[in-house]
C-alpha positions as CSV (number, residue, x, y, z in Angstrom):
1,X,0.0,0.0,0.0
2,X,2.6,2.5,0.7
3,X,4.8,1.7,-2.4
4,X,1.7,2.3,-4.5
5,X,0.3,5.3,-2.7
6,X,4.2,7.0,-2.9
7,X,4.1,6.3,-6.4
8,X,0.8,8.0,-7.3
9,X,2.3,11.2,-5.8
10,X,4.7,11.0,-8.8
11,X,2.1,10.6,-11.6
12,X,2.1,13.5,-13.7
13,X,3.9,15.6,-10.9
14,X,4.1,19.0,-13.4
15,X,0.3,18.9,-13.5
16,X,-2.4,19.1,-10.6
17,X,-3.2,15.8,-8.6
18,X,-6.1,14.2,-9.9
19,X,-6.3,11.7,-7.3
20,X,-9.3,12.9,-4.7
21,X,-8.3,10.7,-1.9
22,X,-5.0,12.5,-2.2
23,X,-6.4,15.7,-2.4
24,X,-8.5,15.8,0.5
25,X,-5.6,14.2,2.9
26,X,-3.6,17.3,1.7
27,X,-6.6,19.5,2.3
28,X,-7.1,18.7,6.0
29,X,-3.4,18.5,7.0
30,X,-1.9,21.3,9.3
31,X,1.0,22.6,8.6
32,X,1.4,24.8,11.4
33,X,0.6,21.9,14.4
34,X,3.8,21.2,15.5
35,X,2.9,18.1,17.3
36,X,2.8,16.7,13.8
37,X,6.8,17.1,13.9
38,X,9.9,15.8,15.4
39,X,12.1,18.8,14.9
40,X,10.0,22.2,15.5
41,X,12.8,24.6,14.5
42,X,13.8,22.7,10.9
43,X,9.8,22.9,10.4
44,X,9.2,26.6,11.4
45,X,12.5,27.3,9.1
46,X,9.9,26.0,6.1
47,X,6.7,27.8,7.5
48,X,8.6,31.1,7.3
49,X,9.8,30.3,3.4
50,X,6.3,29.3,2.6
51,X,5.0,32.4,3.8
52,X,7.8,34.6,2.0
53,X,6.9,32.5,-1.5
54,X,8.8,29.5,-3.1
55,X,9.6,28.8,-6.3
56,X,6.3,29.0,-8.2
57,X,5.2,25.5,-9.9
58,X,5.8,25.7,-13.3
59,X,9.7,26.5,-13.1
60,X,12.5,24.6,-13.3
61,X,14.2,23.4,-10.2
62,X,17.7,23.8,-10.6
63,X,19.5,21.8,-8.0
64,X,22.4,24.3,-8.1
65,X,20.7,27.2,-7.2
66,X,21.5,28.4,-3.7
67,X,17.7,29.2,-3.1
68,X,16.1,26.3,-5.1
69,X,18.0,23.8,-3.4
70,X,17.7,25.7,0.2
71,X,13.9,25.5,-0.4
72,X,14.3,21.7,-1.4
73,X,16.1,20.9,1.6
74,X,13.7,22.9,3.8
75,X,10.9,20.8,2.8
76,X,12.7,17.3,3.0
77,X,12.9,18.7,6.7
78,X,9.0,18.6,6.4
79,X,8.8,15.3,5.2
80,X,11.8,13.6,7.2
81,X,10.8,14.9,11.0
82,X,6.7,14.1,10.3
83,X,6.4,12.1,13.5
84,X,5.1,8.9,12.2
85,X,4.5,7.5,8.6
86,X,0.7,9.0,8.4
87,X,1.8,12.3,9.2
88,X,4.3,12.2,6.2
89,X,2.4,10.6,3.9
90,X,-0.7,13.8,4.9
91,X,2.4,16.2,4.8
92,X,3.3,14.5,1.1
93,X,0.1,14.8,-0.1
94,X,-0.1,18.6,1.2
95,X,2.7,19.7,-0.5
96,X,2.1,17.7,-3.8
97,X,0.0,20.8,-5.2
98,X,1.5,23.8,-3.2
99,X,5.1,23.5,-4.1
100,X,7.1,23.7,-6.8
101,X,7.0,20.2,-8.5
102,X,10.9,19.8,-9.0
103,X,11.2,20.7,-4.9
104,X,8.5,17.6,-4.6
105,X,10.0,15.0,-6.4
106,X,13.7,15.8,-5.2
107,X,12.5,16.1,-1.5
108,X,9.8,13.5,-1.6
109,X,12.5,11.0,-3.4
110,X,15.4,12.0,-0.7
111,X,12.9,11.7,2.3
112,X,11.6,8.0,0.9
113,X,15.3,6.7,1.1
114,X,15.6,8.2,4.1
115,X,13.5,7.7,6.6
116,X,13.3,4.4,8.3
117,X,9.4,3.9,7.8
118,X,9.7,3.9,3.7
119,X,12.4,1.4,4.1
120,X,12.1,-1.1,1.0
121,X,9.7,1.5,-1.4
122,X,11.0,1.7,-4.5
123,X,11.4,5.4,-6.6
124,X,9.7,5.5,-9.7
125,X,12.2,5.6,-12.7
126,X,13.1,9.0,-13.3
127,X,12.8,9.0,-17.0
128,X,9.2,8.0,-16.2
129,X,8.9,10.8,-14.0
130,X,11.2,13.4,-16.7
131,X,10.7,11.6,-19.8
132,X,11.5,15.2,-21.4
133,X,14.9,15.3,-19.9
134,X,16.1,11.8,-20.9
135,X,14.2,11.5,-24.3
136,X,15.5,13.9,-27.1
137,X,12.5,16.5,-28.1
138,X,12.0,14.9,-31.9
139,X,11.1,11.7,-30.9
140,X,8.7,13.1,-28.5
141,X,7.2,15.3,-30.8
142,X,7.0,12.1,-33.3
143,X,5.7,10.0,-30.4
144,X,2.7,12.8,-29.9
145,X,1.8,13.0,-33.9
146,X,1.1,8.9,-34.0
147,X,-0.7,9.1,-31.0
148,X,-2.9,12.4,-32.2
149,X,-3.0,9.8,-35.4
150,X,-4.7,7.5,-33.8
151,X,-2.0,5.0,-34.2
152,X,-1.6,2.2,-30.9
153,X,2.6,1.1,-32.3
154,X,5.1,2.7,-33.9
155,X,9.1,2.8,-33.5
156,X,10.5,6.5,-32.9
157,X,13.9,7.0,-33.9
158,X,16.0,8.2,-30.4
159,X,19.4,7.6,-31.1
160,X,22.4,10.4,-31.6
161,X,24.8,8.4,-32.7
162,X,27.1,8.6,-35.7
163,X,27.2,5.0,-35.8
164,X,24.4,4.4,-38.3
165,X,25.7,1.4,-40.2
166,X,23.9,-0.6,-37.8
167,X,20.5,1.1,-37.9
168,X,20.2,1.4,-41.2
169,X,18.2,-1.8,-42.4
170,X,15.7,-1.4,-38.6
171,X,15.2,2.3,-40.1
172,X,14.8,1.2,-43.4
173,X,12.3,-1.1,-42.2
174,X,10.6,2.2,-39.7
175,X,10.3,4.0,-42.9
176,X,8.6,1.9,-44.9
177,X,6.3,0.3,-42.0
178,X,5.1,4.3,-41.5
179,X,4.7,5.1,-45.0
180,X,2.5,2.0,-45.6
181,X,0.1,3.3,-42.2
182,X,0.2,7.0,-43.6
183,X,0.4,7.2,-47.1
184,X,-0.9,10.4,-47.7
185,X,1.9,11.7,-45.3
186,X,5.1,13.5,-47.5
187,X,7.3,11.0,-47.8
188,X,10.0,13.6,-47.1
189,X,8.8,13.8,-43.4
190,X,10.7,9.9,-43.6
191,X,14.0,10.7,-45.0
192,X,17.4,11.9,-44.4
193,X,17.8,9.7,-40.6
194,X,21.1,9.6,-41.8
195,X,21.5,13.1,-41.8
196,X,20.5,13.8,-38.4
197,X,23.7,13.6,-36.5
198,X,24.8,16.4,-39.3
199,X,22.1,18.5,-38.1
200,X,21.3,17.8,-35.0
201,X,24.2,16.8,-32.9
202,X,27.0,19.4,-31.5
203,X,29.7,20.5,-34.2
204,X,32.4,18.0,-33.6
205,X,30.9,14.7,-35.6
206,X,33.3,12.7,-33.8
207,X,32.0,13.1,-30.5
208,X,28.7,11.3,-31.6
209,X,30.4,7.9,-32.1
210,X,29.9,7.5,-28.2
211,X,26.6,9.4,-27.9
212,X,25.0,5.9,-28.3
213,X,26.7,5.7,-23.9
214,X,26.7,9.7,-23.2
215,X,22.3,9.3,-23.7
216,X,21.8,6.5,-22.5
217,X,19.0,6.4,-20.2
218,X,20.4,4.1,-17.4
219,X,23.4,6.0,-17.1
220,X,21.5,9.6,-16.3
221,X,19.0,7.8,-14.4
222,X,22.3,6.5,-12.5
223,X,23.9,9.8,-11.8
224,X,20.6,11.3,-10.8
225,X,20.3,8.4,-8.3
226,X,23.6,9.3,-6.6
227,X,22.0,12.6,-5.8
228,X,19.2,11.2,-4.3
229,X,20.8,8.6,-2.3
230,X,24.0,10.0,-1.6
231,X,23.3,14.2,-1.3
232,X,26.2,16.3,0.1
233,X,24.0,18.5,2.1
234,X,22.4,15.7,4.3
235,X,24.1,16.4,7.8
236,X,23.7,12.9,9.9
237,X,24.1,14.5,13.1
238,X,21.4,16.5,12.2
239,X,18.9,14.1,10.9
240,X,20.2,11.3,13.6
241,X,21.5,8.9,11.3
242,X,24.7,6.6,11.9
243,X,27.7,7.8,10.8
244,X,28.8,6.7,7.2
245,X,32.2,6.3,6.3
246,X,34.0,6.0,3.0
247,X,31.7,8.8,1.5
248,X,34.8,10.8,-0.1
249,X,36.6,7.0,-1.1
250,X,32.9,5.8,-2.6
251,X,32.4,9.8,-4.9
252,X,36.3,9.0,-6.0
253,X,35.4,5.4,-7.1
254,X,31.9,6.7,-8.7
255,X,33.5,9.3,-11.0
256,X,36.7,7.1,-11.9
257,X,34.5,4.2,-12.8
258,X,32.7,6.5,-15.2
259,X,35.8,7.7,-16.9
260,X,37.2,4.9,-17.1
261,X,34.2,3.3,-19.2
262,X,33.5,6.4,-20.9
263,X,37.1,5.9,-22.2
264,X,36.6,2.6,-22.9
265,X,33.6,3.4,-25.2
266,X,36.4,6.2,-26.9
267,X,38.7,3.4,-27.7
268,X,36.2,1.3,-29.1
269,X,35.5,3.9,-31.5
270,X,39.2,5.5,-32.5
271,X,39.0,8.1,-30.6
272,X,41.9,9.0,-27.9
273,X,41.1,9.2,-23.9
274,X,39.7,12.2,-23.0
275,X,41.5,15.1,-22.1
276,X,41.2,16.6,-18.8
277,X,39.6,20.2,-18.5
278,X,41.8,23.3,-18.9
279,X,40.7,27.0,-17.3
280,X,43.2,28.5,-20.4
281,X,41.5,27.1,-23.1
282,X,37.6,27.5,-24.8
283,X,35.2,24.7,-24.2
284,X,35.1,21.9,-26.5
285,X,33.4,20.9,-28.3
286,X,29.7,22.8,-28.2
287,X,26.8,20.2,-27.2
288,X,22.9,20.7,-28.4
289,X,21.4,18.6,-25.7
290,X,17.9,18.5,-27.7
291,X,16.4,17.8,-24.2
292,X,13.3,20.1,-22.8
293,X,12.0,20.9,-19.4
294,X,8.4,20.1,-18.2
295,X,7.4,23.6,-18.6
296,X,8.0,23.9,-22.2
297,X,11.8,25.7,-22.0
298,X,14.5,24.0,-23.9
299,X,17.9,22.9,-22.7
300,X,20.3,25.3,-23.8
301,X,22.9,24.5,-26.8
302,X,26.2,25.4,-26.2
303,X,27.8,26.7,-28.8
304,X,31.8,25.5,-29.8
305,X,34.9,26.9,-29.1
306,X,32.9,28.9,-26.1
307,X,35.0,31.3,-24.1
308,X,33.8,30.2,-20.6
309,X,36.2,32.8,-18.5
310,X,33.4,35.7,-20.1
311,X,30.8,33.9,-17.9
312,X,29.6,34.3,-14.9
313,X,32.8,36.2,-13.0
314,X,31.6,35.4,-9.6
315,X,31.7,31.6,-10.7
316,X,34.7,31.8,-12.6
317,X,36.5,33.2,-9.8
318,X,35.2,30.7,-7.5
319,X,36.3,27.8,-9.8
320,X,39.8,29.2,-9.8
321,X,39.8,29.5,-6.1
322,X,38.6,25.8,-5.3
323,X,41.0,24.4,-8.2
324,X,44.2,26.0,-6.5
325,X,43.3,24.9,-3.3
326,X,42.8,21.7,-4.2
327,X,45.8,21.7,-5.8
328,X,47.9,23.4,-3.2
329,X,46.2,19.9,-1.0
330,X,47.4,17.5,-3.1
331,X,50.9,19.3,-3.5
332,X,51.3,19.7,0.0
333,X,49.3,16.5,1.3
334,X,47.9,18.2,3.8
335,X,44.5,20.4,4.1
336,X,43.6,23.0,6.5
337,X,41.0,21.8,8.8
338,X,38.3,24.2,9.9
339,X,40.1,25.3,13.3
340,X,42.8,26.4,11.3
341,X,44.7,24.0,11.8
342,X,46.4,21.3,9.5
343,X,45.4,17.9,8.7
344,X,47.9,15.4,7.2
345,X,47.1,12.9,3.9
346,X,48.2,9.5,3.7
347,X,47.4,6.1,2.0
348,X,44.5,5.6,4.6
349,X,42.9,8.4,4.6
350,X,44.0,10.5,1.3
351,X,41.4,9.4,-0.6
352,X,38.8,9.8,1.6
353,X,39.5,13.6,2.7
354,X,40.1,14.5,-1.3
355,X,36.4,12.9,-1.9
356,X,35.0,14.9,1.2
357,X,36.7,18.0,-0.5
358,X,35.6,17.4,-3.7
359,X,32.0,17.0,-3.2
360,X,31.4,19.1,0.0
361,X,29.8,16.8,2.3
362,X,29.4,17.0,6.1
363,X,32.6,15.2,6.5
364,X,34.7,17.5,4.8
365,X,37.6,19.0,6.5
366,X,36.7,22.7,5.7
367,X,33.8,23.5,3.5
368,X,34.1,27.0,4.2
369,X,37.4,26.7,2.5
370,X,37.0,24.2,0.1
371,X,33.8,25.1,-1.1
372,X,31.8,27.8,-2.1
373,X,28.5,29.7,-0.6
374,X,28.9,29.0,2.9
375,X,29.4,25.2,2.2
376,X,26.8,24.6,0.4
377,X,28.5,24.3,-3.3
378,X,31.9,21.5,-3.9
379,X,34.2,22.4,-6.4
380,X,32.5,19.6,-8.7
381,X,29.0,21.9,-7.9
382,X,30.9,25.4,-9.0
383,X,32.0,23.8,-12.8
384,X,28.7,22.9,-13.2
385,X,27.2,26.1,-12.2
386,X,29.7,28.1,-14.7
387,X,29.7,26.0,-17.3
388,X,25.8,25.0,-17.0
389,X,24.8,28.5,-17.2
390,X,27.1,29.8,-20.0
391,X,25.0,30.6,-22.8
392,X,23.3,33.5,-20.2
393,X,25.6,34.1,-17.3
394,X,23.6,36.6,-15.2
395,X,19.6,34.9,-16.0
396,X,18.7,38.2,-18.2
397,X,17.0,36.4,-20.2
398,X,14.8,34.1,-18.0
399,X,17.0,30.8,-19.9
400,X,16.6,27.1,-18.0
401,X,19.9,25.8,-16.5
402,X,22.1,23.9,-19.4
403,X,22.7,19.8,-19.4
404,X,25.9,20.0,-17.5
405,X,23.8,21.7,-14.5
406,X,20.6,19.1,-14.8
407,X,21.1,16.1,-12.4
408,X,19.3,14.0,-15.3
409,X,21.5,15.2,-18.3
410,X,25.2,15.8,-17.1
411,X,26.5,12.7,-18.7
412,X,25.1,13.5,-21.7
413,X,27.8,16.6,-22.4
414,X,31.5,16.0,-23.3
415,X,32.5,18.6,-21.0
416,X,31.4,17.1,-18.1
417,X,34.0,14.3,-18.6
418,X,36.4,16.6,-19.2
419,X,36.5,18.3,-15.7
420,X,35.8,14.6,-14.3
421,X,39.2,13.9,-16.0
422,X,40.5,16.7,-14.2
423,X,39.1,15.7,-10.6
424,X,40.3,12.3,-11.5
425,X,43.7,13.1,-12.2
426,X,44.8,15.6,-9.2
427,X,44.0,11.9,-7.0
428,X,46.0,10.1,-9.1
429,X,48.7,12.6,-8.6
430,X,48.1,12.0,-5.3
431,X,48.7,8.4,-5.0
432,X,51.9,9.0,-7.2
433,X,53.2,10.5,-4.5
434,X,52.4,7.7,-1.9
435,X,55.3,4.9,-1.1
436,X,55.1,1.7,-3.2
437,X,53.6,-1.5,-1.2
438,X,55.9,-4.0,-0.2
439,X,55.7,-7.1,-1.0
440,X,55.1,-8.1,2.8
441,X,52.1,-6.0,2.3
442,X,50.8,-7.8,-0.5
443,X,51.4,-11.2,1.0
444,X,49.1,-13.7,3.1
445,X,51.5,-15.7,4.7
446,X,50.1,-19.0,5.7
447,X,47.3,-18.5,3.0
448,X,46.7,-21.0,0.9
449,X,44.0,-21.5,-1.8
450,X,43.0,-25.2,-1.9
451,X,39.8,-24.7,-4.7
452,X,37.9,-22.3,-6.0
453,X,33.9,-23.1,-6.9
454,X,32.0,-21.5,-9.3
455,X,27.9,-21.1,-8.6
456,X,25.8,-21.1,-11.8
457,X,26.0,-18.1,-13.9
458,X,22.6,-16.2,-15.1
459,X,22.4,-13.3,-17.0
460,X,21.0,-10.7,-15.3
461,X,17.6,-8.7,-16.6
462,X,17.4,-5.3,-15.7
463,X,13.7,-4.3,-15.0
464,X,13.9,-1.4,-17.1
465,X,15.2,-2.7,-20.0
């Protein structure tokens, strides 16, 4: 009952709740009966904002937006210290058509993995919830003429890649399978597939050959996730969880993991490794994400051979503040704690401090150092705020927040393994300057391996596929 009651709170989340159970639980809850809540302060801090006016419904949440994401957090703190699973599930419901609907799903999915009562409920898939920001905007708009057609089947053509060799007898096959349900359609309305990548996808051909793993759906929905399960701001103390360890080791691992496949995908497809990020040189190549918000707004383009440093110069300073630092850490291998002291790196803790740096968490050494507005912001957060709102540094013009900055599209833009090549490679400096193991170290004596067994292998079926 709960996993299906959750779920219905994400149906159609841009759009009013149509579901009059739902509707009247969040008619009669009170928001201001603080016997409802665990913590009255965090609770009071989201009555105050509420009365001072959120983020209207109908924009886009940008999760690195000091105020959005203050405002997000705030109403988690609704949801998380609701006394008892009733109480969250009224508060849920309350909030599902008062709030702005990013704030909802991004609290409502946090607080569901959080708290101890929703314990085994499952979050919808986010391109189910988003289909707009993981599905490019043709084969929407294709998907929305057959339907308006009257048509119950029919295969839209999704893929970026320059690798058409592959596709072209299934789209040969599309083409004439439409024409034959719509002949009096133009026939030109079917051609030139081949051509797409040409005009569609960013300037540099080349970087297409791997769009086939930069778009795929898994792998957003995958990063997403790890802001959902794994969020830098969630203080434990605070929110009287148990202390969890490894967080810096376990980011480290996360973004290596994806470079190193992301390379593996370039070498499959003769193109060199990827280089890291450099602060002297223009971005690129320029990315056309083709993606669209919920409200209608497009994902920006980025154009090529951008000249990032005329951005945003509050950002750009930032950036080049963290990056020295960070530097400066790995040179020295040491970081300056937040008592002003200095705190020593070795090969047991190294990694771990460098991943609390890195992505500002509550175990970092010194966010007010090593990260920007107050702590909120890592120095991962800052790239993607400069580079994410490029195309319109300063918002005059009302633009959405580009891929790089959208929790659901980073992967999608070159750039953003460019600067996780850059991350990657200041730890690697660092372990270059740890002491080799010793072969004592890498021993077991008295170990011996007698047999090894082997259960049966199955190939595993994802869900979503």
């Amino acid at each position: 009952e709960k996993q299906q009651n959750l779920l219905q709170l994400f149906v159609n989340a841009p759009q009013q709740n149509y579901n009059q159970q739902q509707q009247q639980l969040g008619n009669s809850f009170d928001l201001y009966n603080v016997n409802n809540f665990n913590n009255d302060y965090a609770v009071k801090q989201f009555q105050y904002a509420y009365k001072q006016g959120l983020l209207p419904r109908g924009q886009v949440f940008n999760y690195n937006n000091p105020n959005h994401l203050k405002q997000a957090i705030q109403l988690f703190d609704v949801f998380y210290f609701a006394k008892d699973y009733n109480t969250f599930y009224q508060a849920a419901c309350w909030a599902r058509d008062r709030v702005n609907e990013g704030q909802f799903v991004y609290a409502l999915s946090v607080a569901i993995v959080k708290r101890q009562d929703t314990q085994g409920v499952v979050l919808p898939p986010q391109s189910e919830v988003y289909p707009q920001l993981y599905i490019n905007t043709r084969a929407i708009q294709q998907a929305q003429y057959y339907k308006q057609q009257g048509q119950k089947q029919v295969y839209v053509q999704s893929n970026n890649t320059n690798n058409y060799a592959y596709y072209q007898q299934q789209q040969q096959q599309q083409q004439q399978q439409q024409q034959n349900q719509q002949p009096f359609q133009n026939q030109e309305q079917y051609q030139n597939y081949q051509n797409y990548e040409q005009q569609y996808q960013n300037q540099y051909d080349y970087e297409g050959r791997v769009a086939y793993f930069t778009e795929d759906v898994n792998l957003n929905q995958q990063y997403a996730y790890q802001q959902i399960y794994y969020p830098a701001w969630f203080n434990s103390q605070k929110y009287g969880q148990k202390t969890q360890y490894q967080n810096g080791e376990a980011f480290y691992y996360y973004l290596q993991q994806v470079l190193a496949r992301y390379n593996l995908e370039r070498y499959a497809n003769n193109l060199p490794t990827v280089q890291p990020f450099q602060f002297y040189q223009n971005i690129q190549p320029g990315y056309n994400p083709q993606l669209q918000y919920h409200n209608g707004h497009n994902v920006p383009a980025r154009p090529n051979n951008i000249d990032y440093k005329n951005g945003n110069a509050y950002y750009y300073q930032q950036l080049q503040n963290l990056d020295r630092r960070f530097a400066d850490a790995v040179d020295s291998r040491q970081v300056k704690n937040a008592i002003g002291g200095k705190q020593a790196l070795n090969s047991d803790n190294g990694v771990e401090i460098l991943g609390n740096l890195v992505q500002a968490n509550e175990y970092s050494a010194n966010n007010f150092y090593y990260a920007a507005y107050n702590g909120l912001y890592g120095y991962f957060d800052v790239f993607r705020k400069l580079v994410g709102s490029i195309v319109e540094p300063y918002y005059q013009y009302q633009s959405a927040p580009g891929a790089v900055e959208t929790n659901s599209a980073a992967l999608r833009d070159p750039v953003f393994y460019q600067f996780i090549a850059r991350v990657v490679y200041y730890f690697q400096a660092f372990k270059n300057q740890l002491t080799p193991y010793k072969q004592e170290q890498l021993e077991y004596p008295g170990v011996q391996v007698q047999s090894v067994n082997v259960g049966k292998l199955v190939t595993y079926l994802d869900e979503a596929e």
